[in-house]
N, C-alpha and C positions, 0 to 999 in steps of 0.2 A: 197775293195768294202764296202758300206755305209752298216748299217742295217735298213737304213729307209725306211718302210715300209713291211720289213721281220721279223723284233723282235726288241719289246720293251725295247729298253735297258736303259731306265727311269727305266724299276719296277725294276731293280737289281743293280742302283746306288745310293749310298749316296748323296746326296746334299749342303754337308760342307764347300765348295769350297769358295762359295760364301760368308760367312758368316762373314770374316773381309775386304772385299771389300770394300773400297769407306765410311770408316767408319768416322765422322767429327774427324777432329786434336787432338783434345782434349780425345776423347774418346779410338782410338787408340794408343796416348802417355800412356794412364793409364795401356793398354794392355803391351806395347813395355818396360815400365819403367824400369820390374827387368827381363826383356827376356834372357834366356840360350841359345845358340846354342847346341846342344848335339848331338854325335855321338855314333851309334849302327851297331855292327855289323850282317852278317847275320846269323839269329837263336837265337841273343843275345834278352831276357827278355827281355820288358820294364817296364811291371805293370803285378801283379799277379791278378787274381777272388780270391775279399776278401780283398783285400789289401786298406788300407787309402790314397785316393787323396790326392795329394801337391798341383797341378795342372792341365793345361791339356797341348797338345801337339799338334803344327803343325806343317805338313810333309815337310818340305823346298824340301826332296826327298826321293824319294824311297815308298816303299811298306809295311804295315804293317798288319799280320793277326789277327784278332780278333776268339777266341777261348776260349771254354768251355773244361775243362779237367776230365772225371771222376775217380776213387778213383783209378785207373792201370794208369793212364798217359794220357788214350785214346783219343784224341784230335779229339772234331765237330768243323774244323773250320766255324764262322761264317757268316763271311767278310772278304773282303781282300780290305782294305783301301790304296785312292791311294796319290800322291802328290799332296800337296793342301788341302789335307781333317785334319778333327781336330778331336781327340779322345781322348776320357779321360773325356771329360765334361758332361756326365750324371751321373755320382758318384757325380757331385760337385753341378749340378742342384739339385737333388734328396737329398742331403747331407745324403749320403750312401755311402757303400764300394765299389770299382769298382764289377761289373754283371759278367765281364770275366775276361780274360791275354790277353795281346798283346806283339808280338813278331814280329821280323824285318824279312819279308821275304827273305831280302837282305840289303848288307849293306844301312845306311838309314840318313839321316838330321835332324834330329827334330827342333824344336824351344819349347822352357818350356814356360810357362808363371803361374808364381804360383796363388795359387786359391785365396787369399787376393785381387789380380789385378783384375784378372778374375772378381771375384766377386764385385768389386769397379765399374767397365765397366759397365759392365750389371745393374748393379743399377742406373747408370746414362744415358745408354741409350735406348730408348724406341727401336729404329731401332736396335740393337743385339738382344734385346728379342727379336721382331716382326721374326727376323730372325732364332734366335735359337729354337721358336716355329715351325717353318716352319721346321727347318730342321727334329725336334725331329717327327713331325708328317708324313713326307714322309720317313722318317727310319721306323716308325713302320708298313708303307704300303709295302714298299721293305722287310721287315722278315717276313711278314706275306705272302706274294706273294712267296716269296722263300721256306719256310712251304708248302704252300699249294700245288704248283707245284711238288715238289721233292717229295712229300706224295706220289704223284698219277704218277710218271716217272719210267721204270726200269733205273736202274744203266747206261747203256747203255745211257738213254737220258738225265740223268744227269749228268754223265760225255760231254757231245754234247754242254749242256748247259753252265758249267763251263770252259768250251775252247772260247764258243763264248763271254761272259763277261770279262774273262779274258784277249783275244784278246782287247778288247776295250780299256781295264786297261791299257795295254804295248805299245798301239796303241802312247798313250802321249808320249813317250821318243824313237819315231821311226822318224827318218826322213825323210822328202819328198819324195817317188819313194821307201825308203828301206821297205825291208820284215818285218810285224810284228813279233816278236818272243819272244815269252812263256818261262820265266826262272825260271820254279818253279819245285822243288824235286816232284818224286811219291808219295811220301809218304804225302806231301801236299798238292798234287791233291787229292787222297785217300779222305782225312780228308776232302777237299772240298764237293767230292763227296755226302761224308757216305757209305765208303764201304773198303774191303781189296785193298789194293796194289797190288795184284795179277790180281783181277779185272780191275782195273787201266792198268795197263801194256797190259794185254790180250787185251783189248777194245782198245787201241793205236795201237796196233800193227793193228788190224782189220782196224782201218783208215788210217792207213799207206797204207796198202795195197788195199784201196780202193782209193788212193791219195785223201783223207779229209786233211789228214796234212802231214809234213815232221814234221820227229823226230830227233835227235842227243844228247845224254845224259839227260841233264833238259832241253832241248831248242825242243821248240813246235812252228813251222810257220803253220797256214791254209791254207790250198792252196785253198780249196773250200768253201767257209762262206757259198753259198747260199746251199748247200746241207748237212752241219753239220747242221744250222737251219730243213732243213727236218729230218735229222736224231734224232733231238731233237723232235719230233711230239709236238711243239711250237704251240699252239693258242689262240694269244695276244686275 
């Protein structure tokens, strides 16, 4: 089932996607020139909060979380960035240290493209700024919307809410007629959340038995989209 016209799932995506699309020959070879393929697996680091940009990074596949770690380990995940999306290039816009860590929800594809490139690109084309302007400004409407929402949600509906975003996320690598299904640890729903594990589990179980979702280990299907959006008390 669509979420169009039950929940906004613009304010909780990134916009990245588009951003080497259809870029002129010239300016994409600049990108492409010293390009890495890299493989991660899942849980595996990619970049530490703090750490000095080489480059940035697009998703050829997979999943990757963006997170803040306080001084115990404790992990707010921020985002969870999907295939296609690009991360890493606001340390290199800013020429600052990366803001977070990012870690591979699952095994994952990267492509590198080191910041020398990056930066060569962008200086020569006006349509990647134009672009990476856009993107930088509808990321800070999606954290800001995601703040403000989850400020004012109990756990309960925030947990509601990161089932139905997430479903959208996993929706890409599901095929025609097949069941969407959620492959993420408790413990990184939790951190999606902002709350304990135990919470987590407890509240699954409660939509289980409400048949919101089928559960089995990390694998999360919705059965009901239009009544986890009610249970989210969502208003776009």
């Amino acid at each position: 089932m669509s979420l169009t016209g039950i929940f906004p799932i613009d304010k909780w995506n990134f916009r990245s996607q588009s951003i080497f699309l259809n870029l002129p020959e010239e300016e994409y070879e600049l990108l492409c020139a010293n390009q890495q393929e890299q493989v991660f697996e899942q849980g595996e680091i990619i970049f530490r909060e703090g750490g000095v940009p080489s480059g940035i990074y697009f998703i050829k596949h997979g999943k990757i979380k963006k997170y803040k770690a306080d001084k115990d380990g404790k992990e707010q995940i921020i985002y969870v960035a999907n295939t296609g999306e690009i991360i890493g290039y606001h340390a290199i816009l800013g020429d600052d240290r990366y803001p977070d860590s990012a870690a591979a929800l699952e095994d994952c594809v990267l492509k590198f493209v080191p910041k020398a490139d990056f930066l060569a690109a962008l200086q020569q084309s006006p349509i990647l700024t134009q672009r990476l302007l856009k993107a930088l400004s509808h990321e800070f409407a999606v954290l800001s919307n995601t703040i403000s929402v989850f400020a004012q949600r109990s756990v309960k509906e925030r947990l509601a809410i990161a089932l139905i975003v997430l479903r959208e996320k996993y929706k890409d690598d599901t095929a025609p007629g097949e069941p969407v299904t959620i492959n993420i640890s408790r413990t990184d729903l939790a951190n999606i959340v902002g709350t304990a594990k135990e919470n987590v589990v407890r509240f699954l179980r409660e939509f289980k038995e409400q048949q919101l979702i089928h559960s089995a280990g990390r694998k999360i299907q919705v059965l009901d989209i239009k009544k986890l959006v009610e249970v989210s008390n969502y208003v776009s």
